[in-house]
C-alpha positions as CSV (number, residue, x, y, z in Angstrom):
1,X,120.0,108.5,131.0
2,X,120.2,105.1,131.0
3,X,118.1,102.4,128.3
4,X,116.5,99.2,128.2
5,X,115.0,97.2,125.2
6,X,113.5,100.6,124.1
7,X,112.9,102.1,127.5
8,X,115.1,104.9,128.8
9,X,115.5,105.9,132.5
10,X,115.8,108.9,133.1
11,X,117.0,110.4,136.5
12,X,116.9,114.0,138.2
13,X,115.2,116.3,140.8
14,X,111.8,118.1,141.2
15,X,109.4,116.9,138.4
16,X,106.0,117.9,139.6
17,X,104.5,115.8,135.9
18,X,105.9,113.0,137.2
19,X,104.3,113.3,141.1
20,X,101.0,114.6,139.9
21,X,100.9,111.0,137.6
22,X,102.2,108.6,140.2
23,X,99.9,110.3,142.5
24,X,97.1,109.3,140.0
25,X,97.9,105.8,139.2
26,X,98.4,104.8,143.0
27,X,95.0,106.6,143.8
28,X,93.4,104.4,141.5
29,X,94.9,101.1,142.3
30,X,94.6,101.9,145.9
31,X,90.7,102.7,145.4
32,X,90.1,99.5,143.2
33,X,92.0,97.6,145.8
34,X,90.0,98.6,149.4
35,X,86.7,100.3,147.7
36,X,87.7,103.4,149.8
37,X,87.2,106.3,147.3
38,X,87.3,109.1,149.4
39,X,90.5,110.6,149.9
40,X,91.1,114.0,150.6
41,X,93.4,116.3,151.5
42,X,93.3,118.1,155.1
43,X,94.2,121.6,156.4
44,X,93.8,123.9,159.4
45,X,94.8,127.2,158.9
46,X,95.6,130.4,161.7
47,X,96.1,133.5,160.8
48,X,96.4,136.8,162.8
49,X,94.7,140.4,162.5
50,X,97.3,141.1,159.4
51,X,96.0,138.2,157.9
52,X,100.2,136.8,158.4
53,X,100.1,132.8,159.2
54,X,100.7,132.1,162.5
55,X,100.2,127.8,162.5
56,X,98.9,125.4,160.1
57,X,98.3,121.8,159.7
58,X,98.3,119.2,156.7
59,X,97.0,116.0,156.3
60,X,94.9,113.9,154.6
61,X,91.8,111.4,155.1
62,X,90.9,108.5,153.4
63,X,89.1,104.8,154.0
64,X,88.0,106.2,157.4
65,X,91.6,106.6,158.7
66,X,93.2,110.1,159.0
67,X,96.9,111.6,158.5
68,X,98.8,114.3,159.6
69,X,101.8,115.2,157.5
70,X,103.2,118.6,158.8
71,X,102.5,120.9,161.6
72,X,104.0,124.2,162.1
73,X,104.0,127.3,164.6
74,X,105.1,130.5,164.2
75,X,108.2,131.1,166.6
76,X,106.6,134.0,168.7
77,X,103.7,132.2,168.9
78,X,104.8,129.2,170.3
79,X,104.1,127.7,173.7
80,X,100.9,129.7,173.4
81,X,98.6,126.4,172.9
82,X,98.9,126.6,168.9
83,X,100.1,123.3,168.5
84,X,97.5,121.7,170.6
85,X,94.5,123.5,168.9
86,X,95.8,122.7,165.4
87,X,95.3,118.9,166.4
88,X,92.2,119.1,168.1
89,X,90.3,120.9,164.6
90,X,91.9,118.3,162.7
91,X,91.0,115.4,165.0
92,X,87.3,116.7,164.9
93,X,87.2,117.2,161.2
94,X,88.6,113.5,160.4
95,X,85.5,112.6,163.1
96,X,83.3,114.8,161.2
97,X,84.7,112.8,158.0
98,X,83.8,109.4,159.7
99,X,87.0,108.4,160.5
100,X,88.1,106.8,163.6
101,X,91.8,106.7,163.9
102,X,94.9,109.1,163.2
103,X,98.3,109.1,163.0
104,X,101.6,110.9,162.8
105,X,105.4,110.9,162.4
106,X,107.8,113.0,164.5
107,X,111.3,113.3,164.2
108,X,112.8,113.2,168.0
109,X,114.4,116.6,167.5
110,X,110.3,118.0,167.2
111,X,107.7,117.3,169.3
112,X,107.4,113.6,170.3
113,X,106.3,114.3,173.6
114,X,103.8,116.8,172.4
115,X,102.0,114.4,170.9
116,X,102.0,111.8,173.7
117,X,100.5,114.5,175.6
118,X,98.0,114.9,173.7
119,X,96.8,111.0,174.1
120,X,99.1,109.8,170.7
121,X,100.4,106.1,170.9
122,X,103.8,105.2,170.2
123,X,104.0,102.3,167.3
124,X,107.1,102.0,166.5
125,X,110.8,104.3,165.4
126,X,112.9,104.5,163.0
127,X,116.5,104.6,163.0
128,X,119.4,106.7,160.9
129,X,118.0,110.1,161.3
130,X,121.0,112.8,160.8
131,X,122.5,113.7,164.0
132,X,121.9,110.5,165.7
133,X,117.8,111.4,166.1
134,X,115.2,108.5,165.2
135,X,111.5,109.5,163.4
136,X,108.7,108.4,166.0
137,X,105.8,107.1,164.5
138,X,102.1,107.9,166.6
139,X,98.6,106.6,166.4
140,X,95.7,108.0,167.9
141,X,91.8,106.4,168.3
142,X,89.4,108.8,167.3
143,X,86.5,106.9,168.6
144,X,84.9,109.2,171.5
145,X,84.2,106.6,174.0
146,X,87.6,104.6,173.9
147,X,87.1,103.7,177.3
148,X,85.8,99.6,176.5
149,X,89.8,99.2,174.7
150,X,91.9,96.5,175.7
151,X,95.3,97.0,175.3
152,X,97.7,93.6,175.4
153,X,101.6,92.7,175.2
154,X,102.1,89.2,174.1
155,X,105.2,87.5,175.4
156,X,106.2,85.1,172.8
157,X,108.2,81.9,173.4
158,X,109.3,80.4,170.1
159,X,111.7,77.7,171.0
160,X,109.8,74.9,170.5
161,X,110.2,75.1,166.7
162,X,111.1,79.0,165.7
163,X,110.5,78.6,162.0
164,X,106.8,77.2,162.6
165,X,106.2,79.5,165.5
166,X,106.9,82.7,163.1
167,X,104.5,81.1,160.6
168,X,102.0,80.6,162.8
169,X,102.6,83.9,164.4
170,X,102.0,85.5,160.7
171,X,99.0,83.2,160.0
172,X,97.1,84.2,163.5
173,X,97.6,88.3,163.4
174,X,96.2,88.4,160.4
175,X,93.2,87.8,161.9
176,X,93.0,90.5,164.0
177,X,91.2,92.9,161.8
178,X,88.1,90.7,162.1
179,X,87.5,90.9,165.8
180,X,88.8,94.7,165.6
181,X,92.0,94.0,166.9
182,X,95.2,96.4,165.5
183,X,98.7,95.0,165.9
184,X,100.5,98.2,166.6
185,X,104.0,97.2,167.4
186,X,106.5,93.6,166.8
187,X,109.9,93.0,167.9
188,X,112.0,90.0,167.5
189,X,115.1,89.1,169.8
190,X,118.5,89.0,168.1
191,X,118.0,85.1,168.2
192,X,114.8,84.7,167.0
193,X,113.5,82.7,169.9
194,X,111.2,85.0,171.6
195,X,108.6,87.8,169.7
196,X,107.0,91.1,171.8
197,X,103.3,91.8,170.2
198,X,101.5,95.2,171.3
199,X,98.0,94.6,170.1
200,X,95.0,96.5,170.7
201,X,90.9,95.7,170.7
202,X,88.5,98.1,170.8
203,X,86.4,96.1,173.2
204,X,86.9,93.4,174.9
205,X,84.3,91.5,173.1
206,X,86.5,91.8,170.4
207,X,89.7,90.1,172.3
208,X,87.4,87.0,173.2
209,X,86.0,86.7,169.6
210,X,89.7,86.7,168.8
211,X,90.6,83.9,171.0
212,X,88.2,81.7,170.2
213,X,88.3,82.0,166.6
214,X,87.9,78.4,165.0
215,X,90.7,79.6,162.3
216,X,93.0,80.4,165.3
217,X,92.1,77.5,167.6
218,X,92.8,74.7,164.7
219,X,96.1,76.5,163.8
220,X,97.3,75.9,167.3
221,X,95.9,72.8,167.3
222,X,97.6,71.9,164.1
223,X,100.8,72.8,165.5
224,X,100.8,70.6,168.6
225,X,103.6,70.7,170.7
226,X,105.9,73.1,168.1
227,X,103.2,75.8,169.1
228,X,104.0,78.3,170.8
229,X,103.8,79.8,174.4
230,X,102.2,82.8,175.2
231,X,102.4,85.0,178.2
232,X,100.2,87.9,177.7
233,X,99.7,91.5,180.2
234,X,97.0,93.7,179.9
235,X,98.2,97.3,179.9
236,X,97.1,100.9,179.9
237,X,98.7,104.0,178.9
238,X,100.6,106.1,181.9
């Protein structure tokens, strides 16, 4: 136990008080902060004749987005379609809730590929898992007609100017969200000449509202020759 100007610090394990509080306070701030007030927890339960669990699921919704946080299967009962039924309930109820996206982390020693099967998104890793293993992080539309989405890589060129190429980078995919456009992955060479975007419309409507946004358009304009270049794919899952 440590103190400071009256304060004291105080470290240790479990302390359910503590979690149940910082739960609370971030619930709060979070609500005043979007005016999404409707977070709640998700489950999907199976259970066999003996009323013994046999798979379950946990998540949560909230703000018209959707979570998973654990799924499990009983060891006999696996590879007997479990897993993909689990995610199908949940998927319906977060729809039922009004929400229109999921998503999900997986370490690589799960089931990464179970969840690509089942049409999840890769959006980005993370490194320093135990063993060597990496935690893969999954997104999912929800929407039931997702066939009008436009899926783009952006090919970045910053070496006019780097430092005002990154700003302008940060200043124009922020705009996204108001043509419905998701930036779901960002990489940066070692140099930090050249950026990789994976960005995602829900209709194309919304990629050509994005373009010729006047708040995108005078940035680039504003830039002039420092701006940079852009080579940009349109791609699909395989």
């Amino acid at each position: 136990m440590t103190e400071h100007e009256g304060a004291r610090l105080h470290i240790g394990g479990a302390d359910d008080d503590l979690a149940a509080r910082i739960d609370r306070e971030l619930t709060a701030f979070n609500n005043a902060a979007t005016g999404a007030d409707d977070e709640a927890d998700l489950t999907v339960r199976v259970v066999d004749p003996d009323g013994e669990l046999v798979a379950g699921l946990t998540g949560w919704t909230w703000g018209g987005r959707a979570g998973i946080n654990t799924v499990w299967v009983r060891d006999d009962r696996r590879r007997a379609g479990w897993g993909g039924r689990l995610l199908r309930a949940a998927e319906e109820e977060a729809r039922q809730r009004g929400c229109t996206e999921i998503s999900v982390a997986s370490f690589s020693f799960q089931a990464p590929a179970f969840y690509r099967r089942h049409g999840y998104t890769d959006t980005g890793i993370r490194d320093g898992v135990p063993g060597g293993h990496v935690d893969h992080h999954f997104w999912k539309s929800l929407v039931d007609d997702p066939a009008g989405v436009v899926r783009l890589v952006a090919l970045v060129d910053l070496s006019a100017d780097a430092e005002a190429g990154r700003r302008y980078e940060d200043a124009v995919l922020a705009l996204l969200g108001r043509h419905g456009g998701r930036l779901e992955r960002r990489l940066r060479t070692g140099d930090g000449r050249t950026e990789v975007h994976v960005i995602r419309f829900a209709a194309r409507a919304g990629y050509d509202g994005f373009m010729a946004d006047p708040e995108r358009v005078a940035l680039r304009a504003g830039l002039g020759d420092a701006a940079p270049t852009t080579q940009v794919l349109e791609v699909r899952d395989v």
